[in-house]
Structure formats: structure tokens, C-alpha cells
N, C-alpha and C positions, 0 to 999 in steps of 0.2 A: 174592629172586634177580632178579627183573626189575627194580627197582628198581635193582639194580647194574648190571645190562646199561644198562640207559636212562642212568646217570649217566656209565658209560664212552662209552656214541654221543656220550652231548651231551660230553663234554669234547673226544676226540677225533674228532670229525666229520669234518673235514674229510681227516685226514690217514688214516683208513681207508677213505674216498671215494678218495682218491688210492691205497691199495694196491691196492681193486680195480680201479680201472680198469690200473693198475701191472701187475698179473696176468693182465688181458687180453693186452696189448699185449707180454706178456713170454713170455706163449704163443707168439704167433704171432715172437716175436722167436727162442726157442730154437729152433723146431721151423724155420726157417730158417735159420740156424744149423749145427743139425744134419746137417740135408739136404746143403747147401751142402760142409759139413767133413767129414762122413761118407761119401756118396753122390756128389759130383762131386768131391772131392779137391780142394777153393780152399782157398786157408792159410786158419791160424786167425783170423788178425785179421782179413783180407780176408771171411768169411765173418760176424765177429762183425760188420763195420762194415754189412755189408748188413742183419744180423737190427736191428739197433738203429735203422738209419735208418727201416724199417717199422714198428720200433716206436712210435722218434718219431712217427711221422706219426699214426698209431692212439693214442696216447695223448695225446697235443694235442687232437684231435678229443673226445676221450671225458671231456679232464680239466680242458680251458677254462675251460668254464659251469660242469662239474658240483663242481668240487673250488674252483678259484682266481675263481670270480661272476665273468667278465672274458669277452667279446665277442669275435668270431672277428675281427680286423683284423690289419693292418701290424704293429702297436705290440705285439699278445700274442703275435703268431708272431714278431717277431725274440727277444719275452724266450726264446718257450721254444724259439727254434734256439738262441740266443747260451749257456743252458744245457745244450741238448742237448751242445752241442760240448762245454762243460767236460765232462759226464757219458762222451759215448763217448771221449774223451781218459783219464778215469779209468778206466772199463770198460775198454777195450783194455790202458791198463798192468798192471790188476791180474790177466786173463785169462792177459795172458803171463808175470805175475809168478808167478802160482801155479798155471799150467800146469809152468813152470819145477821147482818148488819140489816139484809133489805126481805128477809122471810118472813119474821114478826108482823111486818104491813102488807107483803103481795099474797099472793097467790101461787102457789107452787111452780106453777110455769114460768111467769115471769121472774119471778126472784131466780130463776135458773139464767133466762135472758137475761135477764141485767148483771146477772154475775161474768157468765160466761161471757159480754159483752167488755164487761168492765178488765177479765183477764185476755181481753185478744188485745185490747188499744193500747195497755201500758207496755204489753213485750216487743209490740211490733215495734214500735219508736226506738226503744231498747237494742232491740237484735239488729235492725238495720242499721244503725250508725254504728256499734261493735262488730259487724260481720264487716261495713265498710273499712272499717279504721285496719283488720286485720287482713280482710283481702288487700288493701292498697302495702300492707309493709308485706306480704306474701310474696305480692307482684314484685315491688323494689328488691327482694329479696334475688327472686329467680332471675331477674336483671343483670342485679350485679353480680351473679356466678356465674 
């Protein structure tokens, strides 16, 4: 049994590096969110772009070094705004998409959790293999100058 656990770390390493810090950052992203939509009444998008800019920030910090081996500069912060933006672009559609879609049948609360649930799963996938792809040629980059 450890043998299996250990051969699943080592293949995916890096990318369950990334959910947990993903998980941090997504705490603190819902539970603003929430407040914000629940508790002061800010629409939902308006409330989702502030939980996710937080996030951003908390997961940059948390997932630079430890997930993507790349140096807090210029160069790693514009990859992971220039993805953030694709991410909360997709997040925001698919929130309103399936807020849309799942309100009619729940209950106000939930049709929030399953939306809000529904735009964390599809950017994560998303941002991690485009933040991979572009820190690896970042890397190749600083290399070869």
C-alpha cells in the first residue's frame, strides 16, 4: 500500500502540490464570496471577482516556488496574472452559467455551491497545465540566456 501511495506522489507531484495550495486559496476565495453575496448583498459576479482576485494573490504566493520551481519576479507574476485573467473570465462564465441553469430547482444556497463549485473545478485544470506549459518555456528561457 505505501508503495502505491509513494508511486502516485512521485508521478503526480507537482499537480497535488498545486490542489493544495488550490484549496487554501479557495477557502479563503469562497468564504468571501459568500460573505460578500450572502451578507452584504454585491451581485454575484461582483462578489466572485473579489473572492478570486484574493485568491490569486494567496495562490501565487503559495504556488510559485512550491508547485511551478520559478522565483517571485516580473516575468512569473505577469504569467500567473495573464492566467489568472483567462481563469476568472472562465470562472465568472461558468458561475453565471450554472447559477442560471441549477436556481430554478435548488435553493438559493446551494445553487450558489454548485455553481461556485462548478467554476473552481473547470479553471483549476485549466490554469494548471497553462501556468505549467508557460513556466517550463520561462524556465528554458532564462536557461538559455
Amino acid at each position: 500500500m505505501m508503495r502505491w501511495v509513494q508511486a502516485i506522489w512521485h508521478r503526480f507531484e507537482k499537480i497535488i502540490r498545486y490542489l493544495f495550495c488550490s484549496i487554501i486559496s479557495t477557502v479563503f476565495d469562497v468564504a468571501i464570496v459568500w460573505c460578500l453575496y450572502h451578507l452584504a448583498g454585491v451581485s454575484l459576479v461582483v462578489a466572485n471577482t473579489v473572492g478570486v482576485v484574493a485568491g490569486f494573490l494567496i495562490s501565487y504566493v503559495l504556488s510559485a516556488r512550491q508547485v511551478f520551481e520559478t522565483r517571485y519576479d516580473a516575468a512569473s507574476f505577469a504569467i500567473f496574472f495573464a492566467t489568472f485573467l483567462m481563469g476568472l473570465v472562465c470562472a465568472d462564465g461558468l458561475i453565471l452559467w450554472t447559477d442560471h441553469l441549477v436556481s430554478p430547482f435548488l435553493p438559493k444556497g446551494w445553487a450558489f455551491l454548485v455553481s461556485k463549485g462548478v467554476s473552481i473545478v473547470g479553471p483549476f485544470f485549466l490554469m494548471y497545465f497553462v501556468r505549467k506549459y508557460a513556466f517550463q518555456k520561462l524556465e528554458s528561457k532564462r536557461k538559455g540566456s
